[in-house]
N, C-alpha and C positions, 0 to 999 in steps of 0.2 A: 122099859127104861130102868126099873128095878131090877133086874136079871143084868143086864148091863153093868151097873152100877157095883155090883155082886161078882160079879166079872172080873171087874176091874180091881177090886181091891184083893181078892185072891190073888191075881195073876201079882202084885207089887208085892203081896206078904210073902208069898211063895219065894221069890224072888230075892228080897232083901233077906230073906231065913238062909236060903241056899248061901245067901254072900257072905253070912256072916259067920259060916261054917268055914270061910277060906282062911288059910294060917297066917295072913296079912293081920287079919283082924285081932289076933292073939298075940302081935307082938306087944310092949309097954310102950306105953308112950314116948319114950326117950327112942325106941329103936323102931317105931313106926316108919315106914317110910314116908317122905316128904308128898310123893304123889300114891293116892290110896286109892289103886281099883278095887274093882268087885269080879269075880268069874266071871263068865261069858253064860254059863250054864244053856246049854246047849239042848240038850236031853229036854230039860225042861219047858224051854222055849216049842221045840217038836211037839212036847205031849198037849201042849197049851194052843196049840193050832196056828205057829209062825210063819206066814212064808218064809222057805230056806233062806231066800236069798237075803234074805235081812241078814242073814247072821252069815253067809256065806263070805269068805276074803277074796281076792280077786283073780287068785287063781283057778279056785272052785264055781266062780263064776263065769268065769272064760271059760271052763271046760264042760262046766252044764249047757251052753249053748252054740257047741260046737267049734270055738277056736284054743289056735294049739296059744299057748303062751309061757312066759320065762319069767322067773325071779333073778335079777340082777344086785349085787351090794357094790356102794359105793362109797371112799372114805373122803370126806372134805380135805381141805389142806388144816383147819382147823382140829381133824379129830373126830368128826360126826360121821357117824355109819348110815348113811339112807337104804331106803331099798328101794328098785326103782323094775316095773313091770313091763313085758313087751308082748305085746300081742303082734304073733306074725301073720303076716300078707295071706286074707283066704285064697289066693290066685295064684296063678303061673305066667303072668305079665311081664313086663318089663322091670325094671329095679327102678325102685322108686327111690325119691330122699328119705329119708326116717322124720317122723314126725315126734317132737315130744310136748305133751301135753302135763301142763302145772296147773293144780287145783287151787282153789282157795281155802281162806283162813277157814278152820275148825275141820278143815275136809282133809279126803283122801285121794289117792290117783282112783278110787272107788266112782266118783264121783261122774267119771268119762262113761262107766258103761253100767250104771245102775238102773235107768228105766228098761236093760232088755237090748236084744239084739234087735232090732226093728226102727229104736229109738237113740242106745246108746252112742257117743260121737264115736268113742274108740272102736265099737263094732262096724259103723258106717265107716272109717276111714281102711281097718283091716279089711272090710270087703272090696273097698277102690284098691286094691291091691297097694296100699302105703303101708310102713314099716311103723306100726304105732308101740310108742314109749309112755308108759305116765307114770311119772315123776313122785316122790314125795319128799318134802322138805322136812327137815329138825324139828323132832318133839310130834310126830304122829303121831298113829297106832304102828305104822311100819317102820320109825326111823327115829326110834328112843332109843342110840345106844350110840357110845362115844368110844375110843381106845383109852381113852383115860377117867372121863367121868361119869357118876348111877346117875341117870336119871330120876331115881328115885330118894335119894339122897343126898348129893350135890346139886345147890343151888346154883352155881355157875354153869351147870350143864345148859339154864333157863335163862342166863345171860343171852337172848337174842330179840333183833324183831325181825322184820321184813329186809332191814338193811345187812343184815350178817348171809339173809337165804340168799339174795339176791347178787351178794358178793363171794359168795362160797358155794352154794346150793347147784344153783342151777351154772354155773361157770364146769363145777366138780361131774354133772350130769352129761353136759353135752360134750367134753370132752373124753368123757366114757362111753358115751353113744358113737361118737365118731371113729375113736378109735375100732371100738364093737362091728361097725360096720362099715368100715373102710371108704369112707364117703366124705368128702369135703366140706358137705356143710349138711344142716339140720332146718327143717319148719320147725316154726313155735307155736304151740296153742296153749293163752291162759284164761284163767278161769277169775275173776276179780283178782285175789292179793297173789293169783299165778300172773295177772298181768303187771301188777305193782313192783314182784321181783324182776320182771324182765326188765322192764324201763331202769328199775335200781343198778342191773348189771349191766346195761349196754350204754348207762351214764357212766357210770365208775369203771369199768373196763370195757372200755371201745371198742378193744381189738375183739371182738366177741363179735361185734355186729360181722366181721367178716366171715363167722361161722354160721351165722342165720340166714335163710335163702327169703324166707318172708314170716314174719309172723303175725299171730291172727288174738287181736283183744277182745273177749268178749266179758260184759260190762267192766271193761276199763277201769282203774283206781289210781289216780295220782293228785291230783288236787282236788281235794275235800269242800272248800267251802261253801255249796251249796246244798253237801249229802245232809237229809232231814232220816235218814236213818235213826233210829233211839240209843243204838248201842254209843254209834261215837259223841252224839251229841249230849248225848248223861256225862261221858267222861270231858268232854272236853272244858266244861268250867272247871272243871275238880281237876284238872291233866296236872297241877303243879305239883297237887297234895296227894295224889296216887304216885308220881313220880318219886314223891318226898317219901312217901311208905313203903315204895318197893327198893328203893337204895339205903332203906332203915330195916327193914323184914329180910331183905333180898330177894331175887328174883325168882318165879315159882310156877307153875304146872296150872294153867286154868281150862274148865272146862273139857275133860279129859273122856275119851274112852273108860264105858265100865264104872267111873263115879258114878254118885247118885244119882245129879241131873241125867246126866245121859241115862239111867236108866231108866228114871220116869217118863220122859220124853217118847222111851222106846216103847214100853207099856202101855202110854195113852196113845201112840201114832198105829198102834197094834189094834186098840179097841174103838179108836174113834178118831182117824186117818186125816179126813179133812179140815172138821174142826182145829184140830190140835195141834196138828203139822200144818196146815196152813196156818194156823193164828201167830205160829214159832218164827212163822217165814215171814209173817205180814208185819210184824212188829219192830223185824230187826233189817232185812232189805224188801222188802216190798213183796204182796202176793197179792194177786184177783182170784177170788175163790172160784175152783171150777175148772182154773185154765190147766193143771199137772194131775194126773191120772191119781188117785185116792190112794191107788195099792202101790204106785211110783216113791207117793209121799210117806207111806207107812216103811217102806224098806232103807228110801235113803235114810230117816230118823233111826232107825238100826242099825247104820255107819258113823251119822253124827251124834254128836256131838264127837272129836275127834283128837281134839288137847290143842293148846299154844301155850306161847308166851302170855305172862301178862302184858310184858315189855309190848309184843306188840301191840296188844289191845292199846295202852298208851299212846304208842310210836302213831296209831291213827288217830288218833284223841287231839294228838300235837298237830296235826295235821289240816284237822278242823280250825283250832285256834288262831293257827299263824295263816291259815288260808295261801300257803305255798307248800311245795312238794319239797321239802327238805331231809336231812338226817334228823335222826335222835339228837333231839335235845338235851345234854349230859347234864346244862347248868355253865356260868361260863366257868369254872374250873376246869368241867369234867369234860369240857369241847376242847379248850388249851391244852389238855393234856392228849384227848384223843384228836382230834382236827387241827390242831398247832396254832387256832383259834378261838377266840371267845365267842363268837357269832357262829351259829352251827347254820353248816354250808348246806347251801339246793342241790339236789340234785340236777346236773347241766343235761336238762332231754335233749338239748340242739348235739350232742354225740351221739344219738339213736341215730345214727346213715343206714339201717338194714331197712328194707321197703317193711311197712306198717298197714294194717289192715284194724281198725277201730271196729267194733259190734257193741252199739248201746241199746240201750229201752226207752219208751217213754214215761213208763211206772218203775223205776229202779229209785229205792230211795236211799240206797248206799255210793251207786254212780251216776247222778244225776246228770243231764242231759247239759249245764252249760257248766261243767266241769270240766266234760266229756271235750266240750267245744275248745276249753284252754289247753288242755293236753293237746286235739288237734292241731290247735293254732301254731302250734311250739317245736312240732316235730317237721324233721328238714325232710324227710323224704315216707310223707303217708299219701298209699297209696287209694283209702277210701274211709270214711267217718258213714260208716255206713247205721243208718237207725230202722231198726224191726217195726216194718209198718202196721203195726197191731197195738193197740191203746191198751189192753189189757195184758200187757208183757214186762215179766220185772225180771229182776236178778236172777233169779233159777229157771228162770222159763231157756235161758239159754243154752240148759244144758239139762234140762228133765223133761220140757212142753215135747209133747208127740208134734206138733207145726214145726219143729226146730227143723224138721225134714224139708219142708218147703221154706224156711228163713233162713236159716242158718245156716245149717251142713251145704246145699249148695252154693254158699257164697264162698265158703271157706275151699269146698272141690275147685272152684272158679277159677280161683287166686294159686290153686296146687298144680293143676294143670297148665296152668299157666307160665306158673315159674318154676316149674320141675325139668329143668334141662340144664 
């Protein structure tokens, strides 16, 4: 335990010494930038005993386990540069529709194939011979860069939440996927706030649902009022007075790739995987310790922590409070000036017409199960509210658990098969 212990604090001093050797850290406070990483230190992490793949990107990773893949950029109508990844077809099959896969809040399009070609979705769905895409939205580690704004110096860059992705992001995605590959329409697979931007963009722009063949939610996010998650529920008495400080401070970079947290997190998921990366996951959407492979958890905590909005943190905060799926709440000024109302407006799911495929948990404490049930309720054309018959199954398990192979991935092959014609 002692040697451990010894361990561990070398590997953190080593580490923050290495950072602080970076020229970020030498500018004056005035010219600091707004968002303050730290290296990656690479070298260091190797001599220190890392698995690679922690530190590997997604192309490095796709190529260590055998599939070919693409880096894609793509520009918002707004200005934002994403990147966006394609793992192509390991077969010589038919043509398939292209699938694109949206990660969730603090994540990356990393996220589809970090336990491993055995486990990852994106590798399971490249092996079915389907066209796989994942996505990532504004403010990553992939997709911090604007034609006009620094992310790391412009605060408006950070003007967004879930409603800017949702309306820009993934609209900007699939119509570069399409044209990409000559195909009329797209699957969807999201990942929580990947499923929150779908719903966001197939309400506010309908015509969208004509480009979607089926998509696939897995734990679902659109009305909060039951998630007992800690994150949103800290914020959600304070939502007015966070609101009040972030349109007083302005809008800003949380939670980032390469900050501190993220690298303590990587450090102790490095030295003590379960403990530490489970307690991360149990605290903020639900974990059972045991059920996601030790070295699964130590590599994804090497991707996350990953940056957002605070706005969005907020924008679910708001969420909780008003116990409806609505917009940013501006304040009624700042709704009449953007919404042309004082009452800041729902999102209308009754325009989701693309067939719908729901995947919840029974342990999910960010998508709770009769949340889950109102979103079903509400959508005109869901083709299954499907629940992971496993008690010990939460947020992550749907896209890290080794079982996903028997839960998951065959519901979603199901539904591809199905309506791939």
């Amino acid at each position: 335990m002692e040697v451990t212990k010894c361990v561990l604090v070398v590997d953190v001093i080593l580490i923050i010494i290495l950072s602080e050797n970076n020229e970020a850290s030498k500018l004056t406070p005035a010219a600091r930038p707004l968002s303050y990483a730290l290296p990656e230190a690479r070298e260091l992490k190797k001599a220190l005993g890392y698995n690679e793949d922690t530190y590997f990107n997604f192309t490095e990773l796709t190529s260590k386990y055998g599939y070919q893949s693409e880096e894609h950029t793509i520009t918002t109508d707004d200005g934002y540069i994403l990147k966006s990844f394609r793992i192509l077809p390991k077969c010589n099959g038919n043509k398939l529709y292209p699938i694109l896969l949206m990660h969730g809040i603090l994540d990356t399009s990393d996220v589809w194939i970090i336990p491993g070609e055995e486990v990852g979705i994106g590798y399971i769905l490249a092996a079915n011979c389907y066209d796989v895409w994942a996505g990532n939205h504004r403010g990553n580690r992939y997709s911090r860069r604007h034609t006009t704004l620094d992310p790391d110096r412009d605060v408006a860059f950070w003007n967004f939440s879930f409603d800017e992705i949702g309306n820009f992001d993934v609209p900007a995605t699939i119509d570069y996927i399409l044209q990409a590959t000559n195909t009329p329409k797209v699957f969807y697979a999201g990942h929580s706030q990947g499923t929150t931007d779908f719903f966001v963009m197939a309400s506010l722009r309908p015509e969208y649902n004509q480009k979607v063949q089926v998509s696939f939610h897995l734990a679902p996010v659109a009305w909060m009022s039951n998630s007992y998650s800690p994150i949103p529920r800290a914020l959600s008495p304070n939502v007015d007075l966070f609101k009040g400080v972030l349109d007083a401070a302005g809008y800003i970079e949380l939670l980032a790739r390469h900050q501190l947290m993220h690298l303590v997190l990587e450090v102790l998921c490095h030295i003590a995987p379960e403990p530490t990366c489970g307690l991360a996951l149990a605290i903020t959407t639900g974990y059972e310790q045991g059920t996601i492979d030790p070295k699964v958890l130590s590599v994804a905590f090497g991707h996350l922590l990953s940056g957002t909005s605070a706005k969005s943190l907020a924008h679910y905060g708001q969420l909780v409070v008003s116990k409806k799926f609505k917009r940013y709440d501006e304040g009624a000024e700042g709704n009449l000036k953007r919404y042309k109302q004082k009452k800041t407006p729902e999102y209308n799911v009754s325009n989701v017409a693309s067939p719908v495929v729901l995947i919840s948990a029974k342990n999910d404490w960010f998508s709770s199960l009769k949340d889950v049930g109102t979103l079903s309720s509400k959508l005109p054309n869901l083709l299954e509210n499907y629940v992971v018959p496993e008690l010990k199954w939460s947020h992550h398990n749907h896209i890290w658990d080794a079982r996903l192979r028997k839960y998951v991935a065959p519901k979603i092959l199901e539904y591809l098969e199905r309506y791939n014609n």
